[in-house]
FIVEX-848159 format. One record per residue (C-alpha): residue number from 1; residue in one letter; chain; x, y, z. Coordinates in pm, 1 decimal. Example, Ala and Ser with C-alpha at 12.3 -4.5 7.8 and 13.67 -1.06 7.14 Angstrom:
2
R  num  residu  chaine         x         y         z
R    1       A       A    1230.0    -450.0     780.0
R    2       S       A    1367.0    -106.0     714.0
This chain:
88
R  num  residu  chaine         x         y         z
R    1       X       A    1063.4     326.4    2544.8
R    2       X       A     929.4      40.1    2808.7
R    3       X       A     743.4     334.3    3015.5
R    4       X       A     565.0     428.5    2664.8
R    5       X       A     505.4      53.6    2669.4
R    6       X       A     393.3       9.7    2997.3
R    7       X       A     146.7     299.5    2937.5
R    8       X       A     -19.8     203.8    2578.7
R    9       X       A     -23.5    -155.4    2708.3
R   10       X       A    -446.5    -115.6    2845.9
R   11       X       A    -529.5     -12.1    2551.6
R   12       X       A    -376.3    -244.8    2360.3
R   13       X       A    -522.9    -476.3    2529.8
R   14       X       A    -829.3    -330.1    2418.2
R   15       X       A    -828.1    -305.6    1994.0
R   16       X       A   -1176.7    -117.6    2006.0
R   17       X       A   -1015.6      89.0    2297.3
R   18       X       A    -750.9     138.7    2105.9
R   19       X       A    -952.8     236.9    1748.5
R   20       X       A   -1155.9     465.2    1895.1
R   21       X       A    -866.6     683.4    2076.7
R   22       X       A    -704.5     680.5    1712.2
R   23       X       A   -1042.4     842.7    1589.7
R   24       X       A   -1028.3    1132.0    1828.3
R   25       X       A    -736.4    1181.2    1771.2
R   26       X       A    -753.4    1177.6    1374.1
R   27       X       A   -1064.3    1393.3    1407.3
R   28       X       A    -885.4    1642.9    1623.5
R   29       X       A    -597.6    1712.3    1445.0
R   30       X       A    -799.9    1748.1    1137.5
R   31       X       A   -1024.4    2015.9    1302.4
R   32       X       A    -691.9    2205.7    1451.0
R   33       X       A    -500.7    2163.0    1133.1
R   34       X       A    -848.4    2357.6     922.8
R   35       X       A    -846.9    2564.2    1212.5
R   36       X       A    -450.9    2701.2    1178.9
R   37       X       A    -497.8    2668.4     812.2
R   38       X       A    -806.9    2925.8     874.2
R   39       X       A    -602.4    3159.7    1105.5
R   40       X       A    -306.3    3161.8     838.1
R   41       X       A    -542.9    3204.9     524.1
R   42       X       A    -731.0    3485.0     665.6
R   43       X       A    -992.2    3602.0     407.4
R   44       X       A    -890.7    3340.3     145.8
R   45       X       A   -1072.7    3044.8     121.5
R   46       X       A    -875.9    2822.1    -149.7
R   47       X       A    -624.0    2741.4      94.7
R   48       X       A    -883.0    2565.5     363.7
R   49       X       A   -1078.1    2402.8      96.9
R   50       X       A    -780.3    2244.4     -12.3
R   51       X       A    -663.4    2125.5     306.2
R   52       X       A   -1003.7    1943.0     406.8
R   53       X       A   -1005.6    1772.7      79.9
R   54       X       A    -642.1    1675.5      66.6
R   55       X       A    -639.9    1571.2     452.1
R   56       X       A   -1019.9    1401.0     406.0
R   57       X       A    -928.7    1055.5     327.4
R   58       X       A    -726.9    1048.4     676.8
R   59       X       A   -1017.2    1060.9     833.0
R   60       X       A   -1216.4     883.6     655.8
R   61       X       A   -1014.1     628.4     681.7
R   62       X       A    -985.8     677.1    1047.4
R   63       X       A   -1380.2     597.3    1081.6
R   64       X       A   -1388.3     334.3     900.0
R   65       X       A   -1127.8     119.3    1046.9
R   66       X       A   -1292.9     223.4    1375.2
R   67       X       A   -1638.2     112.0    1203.8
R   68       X       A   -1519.7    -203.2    1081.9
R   69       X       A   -1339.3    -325.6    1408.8
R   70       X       A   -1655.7    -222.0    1574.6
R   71       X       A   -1861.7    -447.3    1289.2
R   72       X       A   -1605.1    -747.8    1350.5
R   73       X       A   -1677.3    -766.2    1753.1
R   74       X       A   -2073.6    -720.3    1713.9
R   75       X       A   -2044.0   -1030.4    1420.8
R   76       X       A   -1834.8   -1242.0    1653.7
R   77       X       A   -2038.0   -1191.6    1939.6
R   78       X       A   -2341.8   -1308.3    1784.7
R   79       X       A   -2481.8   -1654.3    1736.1
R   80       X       A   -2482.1   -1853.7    1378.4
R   81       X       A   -2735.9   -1702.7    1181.8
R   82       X       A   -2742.1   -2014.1     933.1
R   83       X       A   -2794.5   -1938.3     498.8
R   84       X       A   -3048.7   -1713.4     503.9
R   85       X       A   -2759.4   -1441.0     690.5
R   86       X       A   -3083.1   -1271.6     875.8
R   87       X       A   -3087.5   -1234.1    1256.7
R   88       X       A   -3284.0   -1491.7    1454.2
């Protein structure tokens, strides 16, 4: 368990680091899972549709935690942008 720690711990460091490594990885087990479902399913279809809508929201999700911790840094890195909420 501390050598899994002592590995994850630069990218914890680094939350967008970290975010973005959890996309890939979201994105790529959703392709291999349609891809197995595929291989199994042969000729039928119903089975693969079902799977990318029933696994979809994963990876949606996936993107838009990745999008919103992405949002967050860009906002805090910029400069007071007063009432109006416009860029100077």
């Amino acid at each position: 368990m501390k050598t899994i720690n002592n590995l994850w711990a630069p990218v914890a460091a680094h939350p967008l680091l970290a975010r973005s490594l959890q996309l890939v990885l979201t994105l790529a087990l959703y392709a291999g899972g349609a891809y197995v479902v595929a291989l199994v399913g042969g000729d039928a279809r119903i089975p693969l549709v079902l799977y990318a809508v029933y696994f979809l929201p994963a990876v949606l999700r996936s993107w838009l935690q990745f999008y919103w911790r992405l949002r967050d840094d860009v906002k805090s890195l910029g400069g007071h942008r007063g009432k109006t909420n416009k860029a100077l």
